[in-house]
BALOBA-1460 file (C-alpha; in Angstrom, 3 decimals):
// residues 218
<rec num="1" residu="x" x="-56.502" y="78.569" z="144.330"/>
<rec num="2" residu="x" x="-57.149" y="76.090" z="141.890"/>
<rec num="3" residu="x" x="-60.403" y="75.130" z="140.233"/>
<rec num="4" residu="x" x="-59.668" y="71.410" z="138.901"/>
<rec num="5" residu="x" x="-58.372" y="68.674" z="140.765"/>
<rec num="6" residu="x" x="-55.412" y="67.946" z="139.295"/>
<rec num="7" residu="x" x="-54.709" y="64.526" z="140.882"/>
<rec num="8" residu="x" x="-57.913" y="62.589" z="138.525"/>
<rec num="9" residu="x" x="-56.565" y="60.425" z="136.411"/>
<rec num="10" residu="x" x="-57.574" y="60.669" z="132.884"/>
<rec num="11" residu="x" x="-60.248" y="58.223" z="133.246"/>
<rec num="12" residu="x" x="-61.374" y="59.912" z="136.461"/>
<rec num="13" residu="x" x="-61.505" y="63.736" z="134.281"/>
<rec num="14" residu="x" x="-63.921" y="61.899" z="131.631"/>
<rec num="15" residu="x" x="-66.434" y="60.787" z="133.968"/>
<rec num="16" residu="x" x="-66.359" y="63.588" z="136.505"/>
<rec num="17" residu="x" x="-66.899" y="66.319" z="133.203"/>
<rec num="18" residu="x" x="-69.295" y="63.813" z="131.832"/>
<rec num="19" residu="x" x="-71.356" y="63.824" z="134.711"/>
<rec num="20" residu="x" x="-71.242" y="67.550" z="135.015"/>
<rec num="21" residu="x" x="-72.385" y="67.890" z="131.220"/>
<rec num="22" residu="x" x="-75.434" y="65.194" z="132.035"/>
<rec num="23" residu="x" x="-76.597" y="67.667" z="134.306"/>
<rec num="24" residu="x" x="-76.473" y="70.620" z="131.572"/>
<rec num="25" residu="x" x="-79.164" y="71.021" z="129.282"/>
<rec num="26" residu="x" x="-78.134" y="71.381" z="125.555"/>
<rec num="27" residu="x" x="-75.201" y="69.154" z="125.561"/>
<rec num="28" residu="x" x="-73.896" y="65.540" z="124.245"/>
<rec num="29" residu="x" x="-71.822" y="64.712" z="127.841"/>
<rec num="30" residu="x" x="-69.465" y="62.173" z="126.025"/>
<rec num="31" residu="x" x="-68.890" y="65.095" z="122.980"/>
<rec num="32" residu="x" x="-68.464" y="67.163" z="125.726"/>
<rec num="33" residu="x" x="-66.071" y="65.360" z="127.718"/>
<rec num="34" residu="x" x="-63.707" y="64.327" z="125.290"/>
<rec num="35" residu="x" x="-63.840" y="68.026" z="123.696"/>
<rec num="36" residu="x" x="-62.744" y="69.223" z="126.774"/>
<rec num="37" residu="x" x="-60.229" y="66.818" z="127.802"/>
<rec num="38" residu="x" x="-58.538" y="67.774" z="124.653"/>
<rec num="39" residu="x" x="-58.610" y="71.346" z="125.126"/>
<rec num="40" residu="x" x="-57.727" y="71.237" z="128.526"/>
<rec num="41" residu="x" x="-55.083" y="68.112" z="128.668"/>
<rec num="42" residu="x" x="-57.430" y="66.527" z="130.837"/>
<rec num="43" residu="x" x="-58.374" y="69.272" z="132.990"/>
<rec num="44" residu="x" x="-54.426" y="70.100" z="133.811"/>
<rec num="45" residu="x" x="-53.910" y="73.268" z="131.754"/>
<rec num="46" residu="x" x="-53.626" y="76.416" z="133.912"/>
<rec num="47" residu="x" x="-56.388" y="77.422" z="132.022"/>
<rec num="48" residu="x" x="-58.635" y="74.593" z="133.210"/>
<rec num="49" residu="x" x="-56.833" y="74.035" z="136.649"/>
<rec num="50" residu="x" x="-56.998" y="77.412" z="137.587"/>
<rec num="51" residu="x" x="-59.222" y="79.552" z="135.517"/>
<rec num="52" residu="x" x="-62.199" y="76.784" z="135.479"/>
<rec num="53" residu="x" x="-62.044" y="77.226" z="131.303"/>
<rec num="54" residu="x" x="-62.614" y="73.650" z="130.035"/>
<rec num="55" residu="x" x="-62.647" y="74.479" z="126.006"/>
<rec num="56" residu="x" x="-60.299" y="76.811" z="125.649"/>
<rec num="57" residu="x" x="-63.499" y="80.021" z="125.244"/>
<rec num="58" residu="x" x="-61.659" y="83.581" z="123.980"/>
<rec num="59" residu="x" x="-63.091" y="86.589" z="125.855"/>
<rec num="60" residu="x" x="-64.015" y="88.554" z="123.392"/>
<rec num="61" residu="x" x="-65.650" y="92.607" z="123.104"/>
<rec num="62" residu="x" x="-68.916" y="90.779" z="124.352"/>
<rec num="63" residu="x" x="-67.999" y="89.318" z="127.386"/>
<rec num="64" residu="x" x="-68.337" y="90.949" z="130.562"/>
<rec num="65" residu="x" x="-67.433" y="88.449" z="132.766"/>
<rec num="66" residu="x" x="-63.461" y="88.035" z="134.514"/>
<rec num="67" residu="x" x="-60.626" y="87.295" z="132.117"/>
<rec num="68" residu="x" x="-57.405" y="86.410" z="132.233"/>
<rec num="69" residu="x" x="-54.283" y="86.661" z="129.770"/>
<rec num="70" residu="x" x="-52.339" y="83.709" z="128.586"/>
<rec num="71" residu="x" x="-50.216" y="82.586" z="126.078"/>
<rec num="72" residu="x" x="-51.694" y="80.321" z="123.738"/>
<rec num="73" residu="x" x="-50.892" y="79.195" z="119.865"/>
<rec num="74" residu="x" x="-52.872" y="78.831" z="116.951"/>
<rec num="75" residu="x" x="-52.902" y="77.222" z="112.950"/>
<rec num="76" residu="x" x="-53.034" y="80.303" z="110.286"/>
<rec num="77" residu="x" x="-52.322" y="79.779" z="107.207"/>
<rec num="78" residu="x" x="-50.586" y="76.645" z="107.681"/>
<rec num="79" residu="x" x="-48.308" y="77.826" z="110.473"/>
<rec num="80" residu="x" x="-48.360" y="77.703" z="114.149"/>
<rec num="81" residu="x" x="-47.923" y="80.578" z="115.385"/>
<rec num="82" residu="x" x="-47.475" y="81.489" z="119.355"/>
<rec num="83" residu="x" x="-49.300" y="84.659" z="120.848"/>
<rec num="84" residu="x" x="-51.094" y="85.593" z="123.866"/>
<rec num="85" residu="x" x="-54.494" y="85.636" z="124.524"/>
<rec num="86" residu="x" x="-57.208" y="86.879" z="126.673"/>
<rec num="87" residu="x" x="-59.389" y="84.104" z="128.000"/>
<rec num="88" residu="x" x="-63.098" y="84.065" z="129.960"/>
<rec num="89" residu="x" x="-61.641" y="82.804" z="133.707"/>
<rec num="90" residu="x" x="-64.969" y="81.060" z="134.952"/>
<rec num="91" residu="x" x="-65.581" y="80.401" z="138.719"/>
<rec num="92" residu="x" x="-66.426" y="76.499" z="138.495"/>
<rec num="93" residu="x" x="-65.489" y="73.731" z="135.692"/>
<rec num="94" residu="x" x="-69.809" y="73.344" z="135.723"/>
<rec num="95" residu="x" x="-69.673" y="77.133" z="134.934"/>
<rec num="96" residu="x" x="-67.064" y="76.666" z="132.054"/>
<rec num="97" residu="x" x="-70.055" y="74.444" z="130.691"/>
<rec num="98" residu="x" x="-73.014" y="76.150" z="131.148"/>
<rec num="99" residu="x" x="-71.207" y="78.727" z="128.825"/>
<rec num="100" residu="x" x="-69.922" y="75.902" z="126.801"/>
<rec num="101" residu="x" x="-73.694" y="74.902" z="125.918"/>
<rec num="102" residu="x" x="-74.552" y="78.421" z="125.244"/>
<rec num="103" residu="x" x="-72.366" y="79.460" z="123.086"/>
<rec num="104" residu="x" x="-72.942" y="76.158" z="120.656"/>
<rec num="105" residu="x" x="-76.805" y="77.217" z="121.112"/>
<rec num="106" residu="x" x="-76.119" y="80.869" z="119.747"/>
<rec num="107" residu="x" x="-73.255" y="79.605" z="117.250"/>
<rec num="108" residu="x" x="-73.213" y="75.704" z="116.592"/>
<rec num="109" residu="x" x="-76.711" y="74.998" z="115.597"/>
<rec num="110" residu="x" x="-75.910" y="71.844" z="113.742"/>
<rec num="111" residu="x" x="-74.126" y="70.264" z="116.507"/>
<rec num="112" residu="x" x="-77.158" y="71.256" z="119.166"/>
<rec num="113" residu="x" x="-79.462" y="69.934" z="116.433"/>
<rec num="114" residu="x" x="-77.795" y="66.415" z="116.452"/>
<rec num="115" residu="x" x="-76.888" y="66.318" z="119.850"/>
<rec num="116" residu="x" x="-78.018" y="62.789" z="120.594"/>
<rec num="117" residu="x" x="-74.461" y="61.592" z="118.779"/>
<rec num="118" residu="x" x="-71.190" y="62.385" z="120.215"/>
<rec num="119" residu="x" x="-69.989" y="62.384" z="116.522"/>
<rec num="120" residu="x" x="-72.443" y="64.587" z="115.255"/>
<rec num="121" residu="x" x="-71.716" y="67.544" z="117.999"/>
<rec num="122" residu="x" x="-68.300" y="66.951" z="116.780"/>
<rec num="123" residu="x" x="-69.118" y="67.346" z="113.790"/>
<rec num="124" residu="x" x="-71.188" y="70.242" z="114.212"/>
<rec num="125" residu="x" x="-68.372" y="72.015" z="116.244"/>
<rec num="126" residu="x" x="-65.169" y="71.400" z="113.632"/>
<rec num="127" residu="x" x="-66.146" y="70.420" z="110.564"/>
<rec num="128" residu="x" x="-69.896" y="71.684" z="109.500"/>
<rec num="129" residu="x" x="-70.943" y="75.340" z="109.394"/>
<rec num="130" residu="x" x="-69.183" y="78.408" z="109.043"/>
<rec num="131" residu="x" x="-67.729" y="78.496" z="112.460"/>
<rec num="132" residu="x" x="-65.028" y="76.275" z="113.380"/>
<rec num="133" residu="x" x="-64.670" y="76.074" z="117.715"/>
<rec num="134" residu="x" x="-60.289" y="75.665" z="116.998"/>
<rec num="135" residu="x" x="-57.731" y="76.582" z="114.354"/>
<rec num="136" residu="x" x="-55.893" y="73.378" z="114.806"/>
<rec num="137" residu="x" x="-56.791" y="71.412" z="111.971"/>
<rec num="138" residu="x" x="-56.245" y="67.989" z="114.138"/>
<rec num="139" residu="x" x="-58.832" y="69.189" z="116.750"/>
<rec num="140" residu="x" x="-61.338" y="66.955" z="115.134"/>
<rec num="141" residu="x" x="-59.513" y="63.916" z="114.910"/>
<rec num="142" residu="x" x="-57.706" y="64.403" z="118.610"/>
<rec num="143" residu="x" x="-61.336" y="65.067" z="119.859"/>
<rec num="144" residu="x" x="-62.673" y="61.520" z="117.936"/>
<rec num="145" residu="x" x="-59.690" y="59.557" z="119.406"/>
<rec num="146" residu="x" x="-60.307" y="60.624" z="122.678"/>
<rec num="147" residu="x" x="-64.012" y="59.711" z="122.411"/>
<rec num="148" residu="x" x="-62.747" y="56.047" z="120.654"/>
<rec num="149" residu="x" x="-60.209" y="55.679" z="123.312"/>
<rec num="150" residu="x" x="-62.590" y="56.044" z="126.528"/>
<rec num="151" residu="x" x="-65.213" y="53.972" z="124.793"/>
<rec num="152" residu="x" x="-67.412" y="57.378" z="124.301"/>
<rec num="153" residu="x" x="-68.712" y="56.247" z="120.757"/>
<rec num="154" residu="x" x="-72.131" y="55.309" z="122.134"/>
<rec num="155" residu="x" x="-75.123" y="57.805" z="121.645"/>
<rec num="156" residu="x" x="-76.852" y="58.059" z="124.776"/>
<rec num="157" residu="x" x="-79.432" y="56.091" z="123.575"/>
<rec num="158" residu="x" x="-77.107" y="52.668" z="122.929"/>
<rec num="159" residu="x" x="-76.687" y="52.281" z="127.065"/>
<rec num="160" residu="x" x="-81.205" y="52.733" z="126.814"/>
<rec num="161" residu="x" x="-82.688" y="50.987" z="124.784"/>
<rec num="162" residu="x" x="-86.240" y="50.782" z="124.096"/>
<rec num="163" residu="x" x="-87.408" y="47.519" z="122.622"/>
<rec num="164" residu="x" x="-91.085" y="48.418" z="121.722"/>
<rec num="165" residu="x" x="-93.985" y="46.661" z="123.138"/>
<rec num="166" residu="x" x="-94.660" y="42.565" z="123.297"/>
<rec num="167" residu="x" x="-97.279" y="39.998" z="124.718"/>
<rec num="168" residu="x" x="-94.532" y="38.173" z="126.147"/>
<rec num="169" residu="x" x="-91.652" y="38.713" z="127.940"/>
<rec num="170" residu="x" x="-89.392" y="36.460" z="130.175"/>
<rec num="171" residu="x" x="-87.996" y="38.502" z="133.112"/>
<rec num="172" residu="x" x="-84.491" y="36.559" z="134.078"/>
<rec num="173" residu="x" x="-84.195" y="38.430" z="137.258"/>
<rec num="174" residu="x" x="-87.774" y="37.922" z="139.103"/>
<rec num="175" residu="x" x="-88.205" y="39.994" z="141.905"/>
<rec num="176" residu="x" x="-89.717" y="38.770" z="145.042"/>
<rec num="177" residu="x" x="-92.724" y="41.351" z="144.705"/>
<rec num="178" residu="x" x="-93.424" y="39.385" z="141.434"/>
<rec num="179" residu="x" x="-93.466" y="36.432" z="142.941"/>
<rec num="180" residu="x" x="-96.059" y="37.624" z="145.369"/>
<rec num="181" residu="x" x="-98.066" y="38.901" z="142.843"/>
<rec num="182" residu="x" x="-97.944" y="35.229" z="141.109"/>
<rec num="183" residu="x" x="-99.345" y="33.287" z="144.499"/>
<rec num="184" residu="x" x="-101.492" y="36.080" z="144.657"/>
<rec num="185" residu="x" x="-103.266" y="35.761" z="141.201"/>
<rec num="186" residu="x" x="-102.440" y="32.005" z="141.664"/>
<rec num="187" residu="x" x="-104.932" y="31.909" z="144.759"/>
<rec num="188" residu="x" x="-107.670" y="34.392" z="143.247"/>
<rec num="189" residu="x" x="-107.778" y="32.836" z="140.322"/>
<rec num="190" residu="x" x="-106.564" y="35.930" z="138.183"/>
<rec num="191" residu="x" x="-103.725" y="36.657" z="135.852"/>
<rec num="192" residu="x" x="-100.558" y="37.521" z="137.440"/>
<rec num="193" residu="x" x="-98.910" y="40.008" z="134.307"/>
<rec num="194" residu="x" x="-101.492" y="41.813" z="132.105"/>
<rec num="195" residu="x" x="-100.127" y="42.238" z="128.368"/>
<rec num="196" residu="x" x="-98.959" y="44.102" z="126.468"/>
<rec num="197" residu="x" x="-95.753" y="45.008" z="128.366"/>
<rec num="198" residu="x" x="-92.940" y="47.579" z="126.959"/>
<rec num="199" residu="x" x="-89.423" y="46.547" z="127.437"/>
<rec num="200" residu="x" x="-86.341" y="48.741" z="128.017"/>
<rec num="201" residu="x" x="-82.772" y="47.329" z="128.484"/>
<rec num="202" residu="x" x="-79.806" y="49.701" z="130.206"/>
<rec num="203" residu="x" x="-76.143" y="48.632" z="129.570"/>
<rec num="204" residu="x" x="-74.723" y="47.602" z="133.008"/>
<rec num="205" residu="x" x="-71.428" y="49.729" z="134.136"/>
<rec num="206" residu="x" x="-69.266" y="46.505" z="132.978"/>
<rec num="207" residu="x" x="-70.265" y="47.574" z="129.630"/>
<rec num="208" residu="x" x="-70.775" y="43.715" z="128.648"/>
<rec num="209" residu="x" x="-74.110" y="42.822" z="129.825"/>
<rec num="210" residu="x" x="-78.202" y="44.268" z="129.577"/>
<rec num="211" residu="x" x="-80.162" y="45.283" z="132.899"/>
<rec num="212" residu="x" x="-83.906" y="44.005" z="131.372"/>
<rec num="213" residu="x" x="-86.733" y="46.596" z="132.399"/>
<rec num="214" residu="x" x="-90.492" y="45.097" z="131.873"/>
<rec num="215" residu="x" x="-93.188" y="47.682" z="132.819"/>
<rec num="216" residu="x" x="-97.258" y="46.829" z="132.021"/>
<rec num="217" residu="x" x="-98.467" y="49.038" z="129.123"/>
<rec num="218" residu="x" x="-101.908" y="50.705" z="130.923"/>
């Protein structure tokens, strides 16, 4: 029975794994996504489909979980060679990740370290260390242009961001609450907004315009 829906579109695999790696601690969820749509071919490898493995994870002398043998092929030495493999099957694609973020705990410090940039777990993952997660020497760059082509580029942090503390703000979108509060303090005789205020703005879902946050420092 298989694991992965293999009707999602491409678009639709990046934000379902996305949102599955959100919800795992230890992981960059755009890093995440685009590593594993280019392991899996966007979650239609039999591997992925079927055996819930997302990133392609060896089962090695260690693992004492369920396996299952299939052929594969790797870079040595400058050739690709074809060869079968045995592989950790996992019972859920949110499974595949949980393991995913453990194993880059244990083995990709770097990457965990710098997690806060899709780059930098990359980075971490092919290119920095003694480990390197593939022996395709492209899986870097096929990882990056995945990331570039869904618009993944972002750190978390660019769709929040904090913009400090002011004595003034002008909120665009008044809420009717607010405007309550303003007759209110209007017919008391007291201010309405007490200062300083922090201000947060969240990128909107079109990806083109700011949702302003104002909330009264105490």
């Amino acid at each position: 029975m298989p694991i992965g829906d293999d009707r999602l579109t491409q678009s639709e695999f990046i934000a379902h794994v996305r949102a599955l790696a959100a919800d795992t601690p230890g992981l960059n969820p755009e890093a995440a996504a685009a590593h594993a749509a280019n392991e899996s071919a966007f979650g239609k490898s039999e591997l992925a489909a079927t055996y819930g493995n997302l990133f392609g994870v060896k089962a090695g002398s260690s693992w004492t979980g369920a396996t299952v043998e299939l052929p594969t092929w790797e870079v040595r030495d400058g050739k690709t060679v074809h060869e079968l493999a045995r592989f950790r099957a996992y019972a859920s694609w949110l499974e595949s990740l949980v393991d995913y973020a453990d194993l880059a705990a244990r083995l990709y410090p770097w990457a965990v370290r710098y997690r806060d940039n899709p780059l930098s777990w990359l980075t971490g993952l092919f290119v920095i260390g003694p480990r390197r997660w593939a022996t395709d020497p492209a899986a870097y760059a096929k990882a990056v242009a995945i990331l570039d082509q869904f618009d993944l580029l972002r750190a978390p942090g660019a769709e929040r961001e904090q913009l400090g503390e002011h004595q003034l703000l002008v909120d665009n979108s008044p809420s009717l609450g607010k405007a309550v509060a303003h007759v209110v303090a209007a017919l008391t005789g007291k201010p309405a907004v007490f200062g300083p205020h922090a201000a947060t703005r969240t990128l909107r879902p079109d990806r083109e315009t700011w949702k302003l946050d104002v909330r009264a420092l105490k």
